[in-house]
N, CA, C and O atoms as a printed pandas DataFrame, in Angstrom:
     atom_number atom_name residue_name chain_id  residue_number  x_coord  y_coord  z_coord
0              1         N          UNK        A               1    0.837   -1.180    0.000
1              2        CA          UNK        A               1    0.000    0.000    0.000
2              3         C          UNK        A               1    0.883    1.245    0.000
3              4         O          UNK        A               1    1.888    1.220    0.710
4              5         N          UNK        A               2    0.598    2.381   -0.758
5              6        CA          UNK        A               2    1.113    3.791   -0.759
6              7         C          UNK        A               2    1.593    4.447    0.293
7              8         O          UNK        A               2    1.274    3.588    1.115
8              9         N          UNK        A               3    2.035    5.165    0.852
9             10        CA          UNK        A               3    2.292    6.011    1.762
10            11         C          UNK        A               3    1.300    6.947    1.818
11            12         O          UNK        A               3    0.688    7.197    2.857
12            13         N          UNK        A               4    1.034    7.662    0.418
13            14        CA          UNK        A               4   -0.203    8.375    0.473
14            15         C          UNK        A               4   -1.445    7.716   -0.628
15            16         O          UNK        A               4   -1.258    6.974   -1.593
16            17         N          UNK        A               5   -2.775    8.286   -0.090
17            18        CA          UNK        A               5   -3.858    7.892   -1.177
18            19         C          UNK        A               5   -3.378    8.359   -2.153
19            20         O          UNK        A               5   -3.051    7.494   -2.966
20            21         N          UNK        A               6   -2.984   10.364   -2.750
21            22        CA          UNK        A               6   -2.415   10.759   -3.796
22            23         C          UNK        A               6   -1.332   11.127   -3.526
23            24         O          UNK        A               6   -1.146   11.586   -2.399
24            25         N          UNK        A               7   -0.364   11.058   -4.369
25            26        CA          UNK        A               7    1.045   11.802   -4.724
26            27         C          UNK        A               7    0.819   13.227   -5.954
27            28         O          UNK        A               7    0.580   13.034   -7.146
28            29         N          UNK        A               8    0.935   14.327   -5.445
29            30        CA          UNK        A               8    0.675   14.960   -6.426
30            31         C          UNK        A               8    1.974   15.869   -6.828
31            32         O          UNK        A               8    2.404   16.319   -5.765
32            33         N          UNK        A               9    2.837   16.359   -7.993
33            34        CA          UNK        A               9    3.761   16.656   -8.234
34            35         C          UNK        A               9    3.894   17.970   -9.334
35            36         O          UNK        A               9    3.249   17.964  -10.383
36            37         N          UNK        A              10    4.689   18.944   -9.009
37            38        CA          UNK        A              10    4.224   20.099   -9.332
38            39         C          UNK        A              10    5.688   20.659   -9.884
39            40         O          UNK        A              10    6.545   21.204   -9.189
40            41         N          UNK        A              11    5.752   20.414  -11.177
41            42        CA          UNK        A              11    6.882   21.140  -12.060
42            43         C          UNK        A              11    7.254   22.407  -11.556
43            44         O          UNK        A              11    6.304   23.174  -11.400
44            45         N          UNK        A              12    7.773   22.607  -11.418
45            46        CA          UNK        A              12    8.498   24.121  -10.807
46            47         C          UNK        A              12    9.930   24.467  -11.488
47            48         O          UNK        A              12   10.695   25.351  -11.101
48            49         N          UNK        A              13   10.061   23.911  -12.181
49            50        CA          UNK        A              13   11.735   23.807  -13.019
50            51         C          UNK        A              13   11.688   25.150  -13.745
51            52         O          UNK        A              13   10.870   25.569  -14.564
52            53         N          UNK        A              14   13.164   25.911  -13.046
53            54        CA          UNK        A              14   12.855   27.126  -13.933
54            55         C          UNK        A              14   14.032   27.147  -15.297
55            56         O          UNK        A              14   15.191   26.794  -15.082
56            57         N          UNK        A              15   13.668   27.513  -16.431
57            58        CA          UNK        A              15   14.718   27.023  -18.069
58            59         C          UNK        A              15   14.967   28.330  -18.213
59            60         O          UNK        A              15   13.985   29.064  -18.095
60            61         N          UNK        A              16   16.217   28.932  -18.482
61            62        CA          UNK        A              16   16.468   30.010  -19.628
62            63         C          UNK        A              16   15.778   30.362  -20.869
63            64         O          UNK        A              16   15.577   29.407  -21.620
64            65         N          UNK        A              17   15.300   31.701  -21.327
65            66        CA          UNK        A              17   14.665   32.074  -22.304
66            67         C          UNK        A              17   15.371   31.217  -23.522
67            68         O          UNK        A              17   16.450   30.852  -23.055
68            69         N          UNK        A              18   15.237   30.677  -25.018
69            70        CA          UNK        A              18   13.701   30.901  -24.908
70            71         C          UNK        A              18   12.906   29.854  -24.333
71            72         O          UNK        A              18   11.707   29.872  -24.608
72            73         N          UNK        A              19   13.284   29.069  -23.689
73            74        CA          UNK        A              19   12.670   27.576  -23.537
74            75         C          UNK        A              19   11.781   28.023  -23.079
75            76         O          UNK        A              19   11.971   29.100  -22.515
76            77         N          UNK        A              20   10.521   27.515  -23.075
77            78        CA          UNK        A              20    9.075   27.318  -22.017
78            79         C          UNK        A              20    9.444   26.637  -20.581
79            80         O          UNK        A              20   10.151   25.629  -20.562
80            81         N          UNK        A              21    9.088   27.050  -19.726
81            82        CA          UNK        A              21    9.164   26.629  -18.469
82            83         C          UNK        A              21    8.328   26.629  -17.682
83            84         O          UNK        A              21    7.254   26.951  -18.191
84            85         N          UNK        A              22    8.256   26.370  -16.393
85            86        CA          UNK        A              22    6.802   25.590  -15.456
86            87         C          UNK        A              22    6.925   26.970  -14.598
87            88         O          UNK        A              22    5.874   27.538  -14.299
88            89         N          UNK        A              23    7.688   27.312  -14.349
89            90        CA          UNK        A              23    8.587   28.630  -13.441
90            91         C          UNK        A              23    7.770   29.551  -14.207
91            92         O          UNK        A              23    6.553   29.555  -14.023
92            93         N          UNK        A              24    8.302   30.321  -15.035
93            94        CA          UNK        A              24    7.681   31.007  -15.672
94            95         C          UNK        A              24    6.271   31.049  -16.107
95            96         O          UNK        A              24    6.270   32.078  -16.783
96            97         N          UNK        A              25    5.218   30.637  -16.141
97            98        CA          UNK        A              25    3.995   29.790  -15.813
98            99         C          UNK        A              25    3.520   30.223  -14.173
99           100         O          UNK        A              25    2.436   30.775  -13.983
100          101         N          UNK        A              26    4.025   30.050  -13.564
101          102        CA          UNK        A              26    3.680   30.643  -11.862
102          103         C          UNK        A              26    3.480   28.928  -10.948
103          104         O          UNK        A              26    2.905   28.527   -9.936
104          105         N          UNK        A              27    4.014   28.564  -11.628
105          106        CA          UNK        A              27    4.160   27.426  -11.114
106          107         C          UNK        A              27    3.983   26.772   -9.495
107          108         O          UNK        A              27    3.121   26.036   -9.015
108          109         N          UNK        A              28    5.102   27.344   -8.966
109          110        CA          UNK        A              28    5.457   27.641   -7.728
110          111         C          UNK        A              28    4.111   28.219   -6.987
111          112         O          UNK        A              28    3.534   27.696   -6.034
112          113         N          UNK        A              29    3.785   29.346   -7.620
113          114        CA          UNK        A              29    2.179   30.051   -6.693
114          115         C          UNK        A              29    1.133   28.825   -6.709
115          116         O          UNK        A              29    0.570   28.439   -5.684
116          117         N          UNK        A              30    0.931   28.246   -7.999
117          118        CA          UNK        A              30    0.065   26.993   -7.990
118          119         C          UNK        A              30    0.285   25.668   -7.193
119          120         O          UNK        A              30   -0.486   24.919   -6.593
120          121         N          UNK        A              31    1.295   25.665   -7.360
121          122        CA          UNK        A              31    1.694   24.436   -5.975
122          123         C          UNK        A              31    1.357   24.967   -4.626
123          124         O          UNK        A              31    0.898   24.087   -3.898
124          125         N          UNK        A              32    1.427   25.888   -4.192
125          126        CA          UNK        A              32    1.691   26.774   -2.725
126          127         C          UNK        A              32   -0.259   26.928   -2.735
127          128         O          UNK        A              32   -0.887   27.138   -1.697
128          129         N          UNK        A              33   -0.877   26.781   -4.011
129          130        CA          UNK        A              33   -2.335   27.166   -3.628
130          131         C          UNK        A              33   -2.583   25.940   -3.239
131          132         O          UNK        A              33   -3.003   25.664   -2.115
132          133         N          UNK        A              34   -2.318   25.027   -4.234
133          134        CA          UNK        A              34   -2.802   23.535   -3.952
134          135         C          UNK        A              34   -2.818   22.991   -2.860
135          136         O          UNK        A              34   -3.697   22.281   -2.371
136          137         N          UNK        A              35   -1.639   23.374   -2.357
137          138        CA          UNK        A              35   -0.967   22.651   -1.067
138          139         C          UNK        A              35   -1.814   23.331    0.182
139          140         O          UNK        A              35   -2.118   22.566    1.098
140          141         N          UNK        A              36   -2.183   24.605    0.272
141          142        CA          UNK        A              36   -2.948   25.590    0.994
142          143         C          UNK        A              36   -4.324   24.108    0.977
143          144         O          UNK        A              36   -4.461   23.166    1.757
144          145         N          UNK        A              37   -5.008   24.447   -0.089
145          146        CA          UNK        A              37   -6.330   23.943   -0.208
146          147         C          UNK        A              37   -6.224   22.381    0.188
147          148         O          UNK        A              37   -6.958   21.912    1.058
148          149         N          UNK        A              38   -5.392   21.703   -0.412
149          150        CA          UNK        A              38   -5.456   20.251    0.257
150          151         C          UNK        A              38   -5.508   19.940    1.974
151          152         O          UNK        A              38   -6.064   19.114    2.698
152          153         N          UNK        A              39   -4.516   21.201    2.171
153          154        CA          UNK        A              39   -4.650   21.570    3.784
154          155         C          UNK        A              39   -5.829   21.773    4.515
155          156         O          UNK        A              39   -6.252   21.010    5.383
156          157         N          UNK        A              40   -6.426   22.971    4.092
157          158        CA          UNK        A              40   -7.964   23.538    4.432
158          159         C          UNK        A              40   -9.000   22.437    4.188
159          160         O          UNK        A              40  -10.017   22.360    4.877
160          161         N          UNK        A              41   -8.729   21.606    3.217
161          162        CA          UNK        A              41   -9.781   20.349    3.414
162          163         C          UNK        A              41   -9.643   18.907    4.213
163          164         O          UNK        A              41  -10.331   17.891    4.306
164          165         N          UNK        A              42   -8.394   19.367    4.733
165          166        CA          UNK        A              42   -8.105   18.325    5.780
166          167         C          UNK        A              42   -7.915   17.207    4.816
167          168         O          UNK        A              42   -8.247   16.122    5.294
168          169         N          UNK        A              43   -7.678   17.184    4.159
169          170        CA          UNK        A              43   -6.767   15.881    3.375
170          171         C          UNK        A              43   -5.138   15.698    2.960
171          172         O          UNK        A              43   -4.704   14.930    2.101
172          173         N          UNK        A              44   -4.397   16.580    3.773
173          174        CA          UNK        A              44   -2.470   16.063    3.642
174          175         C          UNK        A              44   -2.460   15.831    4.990
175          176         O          UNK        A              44   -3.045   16.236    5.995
176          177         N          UNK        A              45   -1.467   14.922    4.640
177          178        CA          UNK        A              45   -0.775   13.610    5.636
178          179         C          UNK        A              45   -0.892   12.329    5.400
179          180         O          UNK        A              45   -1.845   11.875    4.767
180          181         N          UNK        A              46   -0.136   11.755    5.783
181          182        CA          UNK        A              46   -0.128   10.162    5.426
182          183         C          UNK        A              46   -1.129    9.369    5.687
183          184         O          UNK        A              46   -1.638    9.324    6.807
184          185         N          UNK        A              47   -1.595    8.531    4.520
185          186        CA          UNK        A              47   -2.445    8.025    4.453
186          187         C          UNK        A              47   -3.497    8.930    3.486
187          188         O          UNK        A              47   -4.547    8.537    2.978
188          189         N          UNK        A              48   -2.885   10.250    3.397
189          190        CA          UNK        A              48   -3.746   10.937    2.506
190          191         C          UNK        A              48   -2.969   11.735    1.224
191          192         O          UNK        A              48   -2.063   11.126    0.655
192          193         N          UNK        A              49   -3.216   12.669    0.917
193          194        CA          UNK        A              49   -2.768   13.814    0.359
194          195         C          UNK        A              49   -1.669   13.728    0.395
195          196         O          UNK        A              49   -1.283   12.848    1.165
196          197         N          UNK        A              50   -0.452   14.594   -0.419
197          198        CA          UNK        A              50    1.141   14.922   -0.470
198          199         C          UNK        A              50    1.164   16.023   -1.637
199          200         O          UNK        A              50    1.126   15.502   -2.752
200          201         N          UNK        A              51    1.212   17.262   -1.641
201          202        CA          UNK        A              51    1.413   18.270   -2.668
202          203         C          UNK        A              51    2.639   18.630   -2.742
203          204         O          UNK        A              51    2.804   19.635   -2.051
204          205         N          UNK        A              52    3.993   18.144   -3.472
205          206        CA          UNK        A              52    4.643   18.401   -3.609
206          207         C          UNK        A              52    5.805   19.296   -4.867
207          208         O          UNK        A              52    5.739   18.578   -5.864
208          209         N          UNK        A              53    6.538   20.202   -5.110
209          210        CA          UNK        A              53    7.355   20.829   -5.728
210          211         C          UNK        A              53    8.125   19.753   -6.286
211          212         O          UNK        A              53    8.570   18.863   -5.562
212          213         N          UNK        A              54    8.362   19.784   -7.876
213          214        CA          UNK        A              54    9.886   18.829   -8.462
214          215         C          UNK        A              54   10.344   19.265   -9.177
215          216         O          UNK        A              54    9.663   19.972   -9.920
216          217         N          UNK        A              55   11.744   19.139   -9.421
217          218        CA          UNK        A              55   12.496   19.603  -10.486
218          219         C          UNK        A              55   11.800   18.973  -12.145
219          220         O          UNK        A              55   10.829   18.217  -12.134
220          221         N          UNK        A              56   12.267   19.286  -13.080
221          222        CA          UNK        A              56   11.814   19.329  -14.123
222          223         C          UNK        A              56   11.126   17.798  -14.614
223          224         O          UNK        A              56   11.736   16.744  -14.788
224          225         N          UNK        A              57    9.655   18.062  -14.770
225          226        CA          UNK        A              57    9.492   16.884  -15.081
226          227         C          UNK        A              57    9.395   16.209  -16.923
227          228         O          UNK        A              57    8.986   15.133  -17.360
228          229         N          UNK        A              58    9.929   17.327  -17.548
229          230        CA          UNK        A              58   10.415   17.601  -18.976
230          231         C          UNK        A              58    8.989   17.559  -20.010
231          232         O          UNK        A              58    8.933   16.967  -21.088
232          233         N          UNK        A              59    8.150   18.157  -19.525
233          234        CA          UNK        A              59    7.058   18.269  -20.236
234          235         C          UNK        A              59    6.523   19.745  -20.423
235          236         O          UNK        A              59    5.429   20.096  -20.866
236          237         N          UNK        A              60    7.662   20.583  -19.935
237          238        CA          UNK        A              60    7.527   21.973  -20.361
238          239         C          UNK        A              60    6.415   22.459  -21.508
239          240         O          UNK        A              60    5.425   23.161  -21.299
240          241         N          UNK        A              61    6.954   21.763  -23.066
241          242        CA          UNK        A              61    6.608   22.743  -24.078
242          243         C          UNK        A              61    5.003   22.319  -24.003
243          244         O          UNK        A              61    4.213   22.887  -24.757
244          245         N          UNK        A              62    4.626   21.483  -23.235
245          246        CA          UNK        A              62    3.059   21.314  -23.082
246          247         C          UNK        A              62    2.134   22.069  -22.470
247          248         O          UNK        A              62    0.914   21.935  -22.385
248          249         N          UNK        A              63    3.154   23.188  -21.896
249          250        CA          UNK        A              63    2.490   24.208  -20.334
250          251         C          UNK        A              63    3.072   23.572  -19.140
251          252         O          UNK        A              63    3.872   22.646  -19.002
252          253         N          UNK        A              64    2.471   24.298  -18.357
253          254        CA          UNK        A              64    2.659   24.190  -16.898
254          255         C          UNK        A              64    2.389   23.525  -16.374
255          256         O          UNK        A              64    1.257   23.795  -15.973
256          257         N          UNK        A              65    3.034   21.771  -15.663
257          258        CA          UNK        A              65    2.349   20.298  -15.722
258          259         C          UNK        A              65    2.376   19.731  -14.503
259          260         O          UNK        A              65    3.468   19.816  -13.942
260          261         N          UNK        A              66    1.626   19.249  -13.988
261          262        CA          UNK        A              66    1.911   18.371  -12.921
262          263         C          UNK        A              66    1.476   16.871  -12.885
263          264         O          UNK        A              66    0.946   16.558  -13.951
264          265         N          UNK        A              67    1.540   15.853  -11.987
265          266        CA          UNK        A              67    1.162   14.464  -12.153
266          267         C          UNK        A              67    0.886   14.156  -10.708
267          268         O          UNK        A              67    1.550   14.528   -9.740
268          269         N          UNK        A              68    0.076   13.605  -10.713
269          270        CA          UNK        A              68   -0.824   12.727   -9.996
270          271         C          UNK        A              68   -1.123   11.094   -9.785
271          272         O          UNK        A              68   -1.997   10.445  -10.360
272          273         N          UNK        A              69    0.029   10.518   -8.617
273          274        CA          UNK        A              69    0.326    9.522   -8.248
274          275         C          UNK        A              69   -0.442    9.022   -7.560
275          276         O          UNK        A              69   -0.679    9.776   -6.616
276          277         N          UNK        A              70   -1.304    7.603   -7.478
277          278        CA          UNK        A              70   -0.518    6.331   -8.111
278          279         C          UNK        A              70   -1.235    5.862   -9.423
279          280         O          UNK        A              70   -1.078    4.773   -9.975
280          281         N          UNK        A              71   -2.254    7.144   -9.918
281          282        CA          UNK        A              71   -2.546    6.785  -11.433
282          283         C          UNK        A              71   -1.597    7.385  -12.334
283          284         O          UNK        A              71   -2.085    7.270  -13.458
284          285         N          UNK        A              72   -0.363    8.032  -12.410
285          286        CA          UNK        A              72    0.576    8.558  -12.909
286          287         C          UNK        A              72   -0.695    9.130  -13.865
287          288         O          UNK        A              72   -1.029    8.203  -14.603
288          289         N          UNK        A              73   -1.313   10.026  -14.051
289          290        CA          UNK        A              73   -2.167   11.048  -14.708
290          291         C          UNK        A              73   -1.776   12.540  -14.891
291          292         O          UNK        A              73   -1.899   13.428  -14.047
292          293         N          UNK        A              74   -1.244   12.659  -16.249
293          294        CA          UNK        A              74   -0.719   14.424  -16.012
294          295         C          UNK        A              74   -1.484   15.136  -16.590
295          296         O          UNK        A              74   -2.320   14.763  -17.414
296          297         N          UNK        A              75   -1.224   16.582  -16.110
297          298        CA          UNK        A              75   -2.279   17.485  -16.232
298          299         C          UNK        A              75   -1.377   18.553  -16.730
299          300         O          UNK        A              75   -0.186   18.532  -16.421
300          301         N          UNK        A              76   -1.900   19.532  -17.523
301          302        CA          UNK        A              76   -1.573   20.999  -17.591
302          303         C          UNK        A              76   -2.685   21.888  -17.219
303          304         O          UNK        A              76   -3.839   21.459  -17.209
304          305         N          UNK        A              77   -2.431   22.965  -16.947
305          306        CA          UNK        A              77   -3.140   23.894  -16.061
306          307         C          UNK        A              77   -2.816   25.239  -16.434
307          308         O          UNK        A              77   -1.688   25.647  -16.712
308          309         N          UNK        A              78   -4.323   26.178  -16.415
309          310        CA          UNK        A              78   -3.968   27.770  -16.595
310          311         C          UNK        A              78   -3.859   28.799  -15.229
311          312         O          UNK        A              78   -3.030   29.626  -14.849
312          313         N          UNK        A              79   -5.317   28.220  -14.646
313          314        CA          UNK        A              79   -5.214   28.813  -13.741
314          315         C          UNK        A              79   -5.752   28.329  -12.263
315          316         O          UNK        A              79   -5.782   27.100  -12.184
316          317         N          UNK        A              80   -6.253   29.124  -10.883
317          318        CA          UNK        A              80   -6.708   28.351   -9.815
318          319         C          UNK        A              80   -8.021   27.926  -10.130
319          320         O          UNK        A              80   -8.415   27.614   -9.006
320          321         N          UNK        A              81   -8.654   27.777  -10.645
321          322        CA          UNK        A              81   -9.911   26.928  -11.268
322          323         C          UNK        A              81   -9.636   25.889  -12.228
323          324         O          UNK        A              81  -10.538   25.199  -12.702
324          325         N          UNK        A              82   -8.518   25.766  -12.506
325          326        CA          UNK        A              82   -8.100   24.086  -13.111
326          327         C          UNK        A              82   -7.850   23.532  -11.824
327          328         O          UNK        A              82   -8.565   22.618  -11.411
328          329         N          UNK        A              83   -6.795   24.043  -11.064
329          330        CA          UNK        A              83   -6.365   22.874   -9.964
330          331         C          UNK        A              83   -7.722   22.900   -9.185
331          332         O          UNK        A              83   -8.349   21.849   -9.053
332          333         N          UNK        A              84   -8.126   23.917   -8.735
333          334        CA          UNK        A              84   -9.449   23.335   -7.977
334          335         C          UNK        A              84   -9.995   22.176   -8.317
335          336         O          UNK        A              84  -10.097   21.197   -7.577
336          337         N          UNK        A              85  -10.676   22.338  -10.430
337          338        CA          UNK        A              85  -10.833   20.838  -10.324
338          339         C          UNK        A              85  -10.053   20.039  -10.583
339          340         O          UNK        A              85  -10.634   19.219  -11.294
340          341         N          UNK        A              86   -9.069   19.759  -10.443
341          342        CA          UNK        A              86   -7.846   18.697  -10.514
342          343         C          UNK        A              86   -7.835   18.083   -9.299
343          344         O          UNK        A              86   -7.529   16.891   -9.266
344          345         N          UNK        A              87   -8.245   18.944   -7.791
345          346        CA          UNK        A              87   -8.154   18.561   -6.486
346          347         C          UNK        A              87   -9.381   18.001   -6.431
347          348         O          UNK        A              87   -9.388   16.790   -6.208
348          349         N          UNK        A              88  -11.103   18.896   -6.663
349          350        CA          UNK        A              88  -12.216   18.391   -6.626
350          351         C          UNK        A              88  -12.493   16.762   -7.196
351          352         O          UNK        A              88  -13.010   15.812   -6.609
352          353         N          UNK        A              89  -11.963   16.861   -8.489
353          354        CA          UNK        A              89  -12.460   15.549   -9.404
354          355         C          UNK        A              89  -11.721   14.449   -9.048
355          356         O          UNK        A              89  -12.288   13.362   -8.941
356          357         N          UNK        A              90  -10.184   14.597   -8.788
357          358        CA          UNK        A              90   -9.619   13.649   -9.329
358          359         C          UNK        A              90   -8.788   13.333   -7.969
359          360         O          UNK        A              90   -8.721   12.178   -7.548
360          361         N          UNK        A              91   -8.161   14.413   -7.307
361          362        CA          UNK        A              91   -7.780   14.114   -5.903
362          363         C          UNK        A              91   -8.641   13.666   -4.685
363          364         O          UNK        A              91   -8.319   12.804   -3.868
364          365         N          UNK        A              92   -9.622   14.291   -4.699
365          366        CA          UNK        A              92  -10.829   13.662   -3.573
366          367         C          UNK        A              92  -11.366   12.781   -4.236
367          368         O          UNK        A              92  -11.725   11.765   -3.641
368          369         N          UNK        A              93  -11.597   12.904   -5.742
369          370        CA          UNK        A              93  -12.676   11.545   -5.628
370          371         C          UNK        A              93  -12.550   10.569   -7.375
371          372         O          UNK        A              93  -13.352    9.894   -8.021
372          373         N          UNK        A              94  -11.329   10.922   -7.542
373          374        CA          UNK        A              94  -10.519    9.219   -8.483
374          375         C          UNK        A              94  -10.759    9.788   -9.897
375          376         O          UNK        A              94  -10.136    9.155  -10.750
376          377         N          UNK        A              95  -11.329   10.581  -10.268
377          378        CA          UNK        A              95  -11.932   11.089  -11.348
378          379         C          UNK        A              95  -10.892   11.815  -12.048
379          380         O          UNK        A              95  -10.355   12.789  -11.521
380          381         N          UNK        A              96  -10.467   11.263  -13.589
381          382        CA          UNK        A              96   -9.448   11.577  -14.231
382          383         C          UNK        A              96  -10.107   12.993  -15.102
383          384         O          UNK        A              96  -11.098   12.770  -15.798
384          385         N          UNK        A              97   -9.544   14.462  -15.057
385          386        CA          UNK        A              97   -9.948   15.779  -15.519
386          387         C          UNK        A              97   -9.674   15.506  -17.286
387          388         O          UNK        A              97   -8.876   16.336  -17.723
388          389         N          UNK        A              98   -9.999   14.870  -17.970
389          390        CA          UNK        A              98   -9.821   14.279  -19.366
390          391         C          UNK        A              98   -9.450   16.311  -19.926
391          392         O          UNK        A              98   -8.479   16.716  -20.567
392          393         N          UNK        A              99  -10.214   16.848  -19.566
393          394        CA          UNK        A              99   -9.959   18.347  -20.821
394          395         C          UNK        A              99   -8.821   19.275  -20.094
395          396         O          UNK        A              99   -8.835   20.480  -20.346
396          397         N          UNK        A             100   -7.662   18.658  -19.041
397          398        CA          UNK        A             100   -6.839   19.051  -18.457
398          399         C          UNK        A             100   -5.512   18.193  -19.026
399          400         O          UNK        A             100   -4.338   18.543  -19.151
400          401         N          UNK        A             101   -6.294   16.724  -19.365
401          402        CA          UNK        A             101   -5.057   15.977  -19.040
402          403         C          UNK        A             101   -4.169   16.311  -20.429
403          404         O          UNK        A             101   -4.563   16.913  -21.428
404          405         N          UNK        A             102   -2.890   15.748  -20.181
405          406        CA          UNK        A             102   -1.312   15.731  -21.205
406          407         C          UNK        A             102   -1.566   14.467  -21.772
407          408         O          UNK        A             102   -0.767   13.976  -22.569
């Protein structure tokens, strides 16, 4: 069994112009919301939730990406109403965001 129900993983890799990057994107603010809100709903800690920051997960030129463990499911994202439902659908309740996903 997992350590957590989700693993969730949040590109933050910042690239030199001109590359596309997750950094540049606001990356970092979106992880820090996520991680806020997974909090406020009482779902991080073991056995639950994990919102974590990673170095490059090389899916840059797709947008701003993160993945979602242990269905390895990636997502790109614009703004705090994607991750909301990225957390709503698919983190609380298994439901893969198909018009998000990579």
């Amino acid at each position: 069994m997992s350590y957590f129900q989700r693993h969730v993983f949040f590109c933050c890799n910042e690239r030199d112009a001109p590359d596309k990057c997750c950094a540049s994107a606001g990356a970092a603010k979106m992880q820090k919301y996520a991680k806020d809100r997974v909090k406020s709903l009482n779902l991080s800690g073991p056995g639950k939730v994990r919102i974590n920051r990673s170095g490059c997960l090389d899916r840059c030129e797709e947008g701003p990406c993160l993945v979602v463990y242990p269905e390895a499911v990636w997502y790109t994202y614009v703004d705090q109403d994607d991750i909301d439902e990225i957390i709503d659908r698919h983190v609380v309740n298994g439901e893969v965001v198909e018009r998000l996903r990579i």
